[in-house]
N, C-alpha and C positions, 0 to 999 in steps of 0.2 A: 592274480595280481590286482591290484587296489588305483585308486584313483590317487597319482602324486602332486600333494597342496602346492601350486606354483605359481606366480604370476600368469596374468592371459600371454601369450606371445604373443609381442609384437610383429604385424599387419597391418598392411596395407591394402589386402583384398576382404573383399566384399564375406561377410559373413551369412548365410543362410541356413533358420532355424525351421525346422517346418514337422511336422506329421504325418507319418504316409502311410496309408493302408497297403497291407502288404501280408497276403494268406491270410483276409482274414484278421488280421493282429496290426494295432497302430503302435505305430515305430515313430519313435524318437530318430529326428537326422539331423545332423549340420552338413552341410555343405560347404565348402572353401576354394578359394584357386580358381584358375582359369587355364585353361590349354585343350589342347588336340587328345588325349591319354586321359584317362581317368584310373584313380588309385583308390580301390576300398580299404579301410579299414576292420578287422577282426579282432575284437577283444576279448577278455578271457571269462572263466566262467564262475559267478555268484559275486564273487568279491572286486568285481568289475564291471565298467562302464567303457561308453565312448573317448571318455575326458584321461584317462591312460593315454592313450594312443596321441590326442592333441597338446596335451602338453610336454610329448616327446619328440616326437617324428612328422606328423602330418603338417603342420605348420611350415616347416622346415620344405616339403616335398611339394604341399599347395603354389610355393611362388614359383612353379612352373607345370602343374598341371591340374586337372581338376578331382579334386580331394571328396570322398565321400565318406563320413562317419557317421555310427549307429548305433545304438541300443539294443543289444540282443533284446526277444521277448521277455518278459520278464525279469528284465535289468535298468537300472538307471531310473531314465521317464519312458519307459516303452512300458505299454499295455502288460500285463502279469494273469494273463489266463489261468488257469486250473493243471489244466495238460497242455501237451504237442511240445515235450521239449526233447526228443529224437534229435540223433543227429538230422536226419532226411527232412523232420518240420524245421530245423532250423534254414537249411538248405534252401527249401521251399520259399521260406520267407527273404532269403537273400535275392531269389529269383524273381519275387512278387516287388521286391522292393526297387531291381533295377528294370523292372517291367513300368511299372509306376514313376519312376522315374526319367523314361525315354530313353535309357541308356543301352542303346542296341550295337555298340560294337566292342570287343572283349576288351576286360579289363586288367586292370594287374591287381593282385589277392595278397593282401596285406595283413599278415594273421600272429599273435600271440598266444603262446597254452591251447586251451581250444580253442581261439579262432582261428589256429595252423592247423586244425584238423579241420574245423568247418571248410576253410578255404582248399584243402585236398579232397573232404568229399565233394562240392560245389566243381572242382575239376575234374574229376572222374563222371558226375554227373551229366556236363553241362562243360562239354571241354572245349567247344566252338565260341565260348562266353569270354573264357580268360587269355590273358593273351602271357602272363607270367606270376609267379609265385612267390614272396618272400615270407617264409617260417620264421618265428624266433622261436627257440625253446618249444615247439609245437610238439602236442599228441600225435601219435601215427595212426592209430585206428585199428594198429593191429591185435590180432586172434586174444581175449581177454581185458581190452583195456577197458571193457564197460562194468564190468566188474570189479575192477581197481577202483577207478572212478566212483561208482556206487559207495563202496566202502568207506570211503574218503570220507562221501560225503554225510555219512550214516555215523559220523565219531559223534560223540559229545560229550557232557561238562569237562575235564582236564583233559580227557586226551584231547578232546576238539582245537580248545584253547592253546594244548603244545604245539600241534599240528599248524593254526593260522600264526602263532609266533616265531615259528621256524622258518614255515613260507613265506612271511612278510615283513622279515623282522630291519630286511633295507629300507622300507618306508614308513614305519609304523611313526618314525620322529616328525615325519613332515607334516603328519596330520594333527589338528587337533583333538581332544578327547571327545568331543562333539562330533566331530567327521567320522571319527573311527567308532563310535555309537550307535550313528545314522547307520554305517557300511554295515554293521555288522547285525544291525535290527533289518535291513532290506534282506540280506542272504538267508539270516534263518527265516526268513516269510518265503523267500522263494523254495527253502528246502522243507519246510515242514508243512506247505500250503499249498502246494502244487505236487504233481507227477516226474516233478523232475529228478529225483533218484532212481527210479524206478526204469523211468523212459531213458537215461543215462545206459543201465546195464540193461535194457533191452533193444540199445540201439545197434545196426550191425557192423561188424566188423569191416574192415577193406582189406583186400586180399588181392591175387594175381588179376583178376580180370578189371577189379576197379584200376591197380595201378597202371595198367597198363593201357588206360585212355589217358594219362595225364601223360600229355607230349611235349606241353609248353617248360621253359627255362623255370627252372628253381632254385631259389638260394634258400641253403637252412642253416640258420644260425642255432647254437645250441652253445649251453654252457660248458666249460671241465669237470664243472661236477657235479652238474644237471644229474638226477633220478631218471631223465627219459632221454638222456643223452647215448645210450644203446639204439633206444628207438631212432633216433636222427641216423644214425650210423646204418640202420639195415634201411631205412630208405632213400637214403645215399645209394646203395645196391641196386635196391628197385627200380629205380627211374631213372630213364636213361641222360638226362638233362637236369642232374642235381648238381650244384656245388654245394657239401661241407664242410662249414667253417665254424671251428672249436673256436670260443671264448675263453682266453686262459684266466683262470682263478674265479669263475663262475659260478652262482646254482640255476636251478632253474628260475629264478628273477633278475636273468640275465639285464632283463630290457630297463632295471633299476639300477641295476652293478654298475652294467659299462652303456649308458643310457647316450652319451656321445659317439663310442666306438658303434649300436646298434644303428643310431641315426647316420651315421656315415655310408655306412654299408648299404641302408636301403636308399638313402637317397642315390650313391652311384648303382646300386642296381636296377631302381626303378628310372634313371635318366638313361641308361645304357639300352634298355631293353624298350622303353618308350621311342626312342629313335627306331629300333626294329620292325618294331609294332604299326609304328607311323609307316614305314616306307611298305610292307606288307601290303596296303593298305589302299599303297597310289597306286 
């Protein structure tokens, strides 16, 4: 998913822009909000940044609690290393970065496309960290999908081109021809300049024993006619503390389709499960 051209939203809280070392790798963060709960943001992969998620949902979630968004490695303004783009170093880096940040009590995992899979390995990993889960349209991790993935991202001249017009083609009007230049000169530097196809299909799978540390509440949002909307549905199965909720007349750019109906949902999920969290707590 792409970064949608919008006005800044309007706030009234304090905005903080800063750098953080984190595994190693400086990470682009905004920071927003104030409260007892803190909500990460997970963005998606190549043809996305932090500013996806802020000019939909986080703004909206900030005026009650505190909002954390980032720059995967080699996205956005975050450092663009060579290697370490595994799912496990992305991980790492999410763990470095709320290390660095002082953020020692779980949080809620706020993920799109792949950042709903970084956000389920970072659970399995690291399950005393989060306190709950919201998917959209997120990867599962399961048996193959590094492979898939790899493929994807190995297309080029027409197919390439069919491939990002079919995935993007809900936001391609919002941007200008310059943005959509810029986005699309950053991605092929991250895939033809880096390890990141490679570390894509040799990242590992999640299987019974990873799912089976995720014990926190989960919402997964997925489209009607999302590609990896099977996927949402067997981990629905898997965990015992999932809600799936179909997006009718969707694809997998659910979070552009029904970009209101998305922001709905996480805000009452993450204000419901923040009260839980909170009382856990005292």
């Amino acid at each position: 998913c792409a970064t949608p051209a919008a006005p800044l939203p309007s706030t009234s809280r304090s905005l903080s822009v800063a750098e953080t070392l984190a595994n190693g790798v400086r990470h682009h963060v905004q920071r927003i909000g104030k409260g007892d709960e803190t909500v990460v943001f997970l963005h998606g992969l190549v043809m996305d940044n932090l500013s996806s998620w802020y000019f939909t949902v986080a703004a909206r979630v900030a005026k009650s609690a505190d909002v954390i968004l980032y720059d995967l490695r080699g996205h956005g303004k975050s450092e663009r290393p060579a290697s370490g783009y595994r799912t496990d170093d992305l991980v790492a880096d999410l763990l470095g970065l709320l290390d660095g940040l002082q953020v020692t009590h779980p949080v809620h995992l706020v993920g799109n496309s792949l950042g709903g899979l970084l956000a389920l390995c970072f659970a399995a990993a690291h399950p005393d960290r989060v306190a709950s889960l919201a998917l959209v349209d997120a990867h599962v991790g399961l048996a193959g999908w590094g492979d898939r993935m790899a493929a994807t991202l190995k297309l080029e001249g027409d197919d390439r081109d069919r491939m990002i017009g079919e995935s993007f083609k809900t936001w391609l009007g919002r941007h200008s021809e310059r943005k959509r230049t810029r986005l699309a000169k950053t991605a092929e530097a991250l895939v033809s300049s880096t390890s990141l196809v490679q570390d894509m299909k040799s990242s590992p799978s999640l299987g019974d024993t990873e799912f089976r540390r995720i014990a926190c509440p989960v919402l997964a949002l997925y489209g009607e006619h999302s590609d990896v909307r099977d996927a949402g549905e067997k981990l629905a199965g898997l965990l015992p503390h999932c809600e799936l909720r179909i997006v009718a007349g969707c694809s997998h750019s659910v979070l552009w389709e029904a970009t209101d109906h998305v922001r709905q949902e996480i805000v009452t999920w993450v204000t419901a499960h923040a009260r839980v969290a909170k009382g856990l707590r005292r």
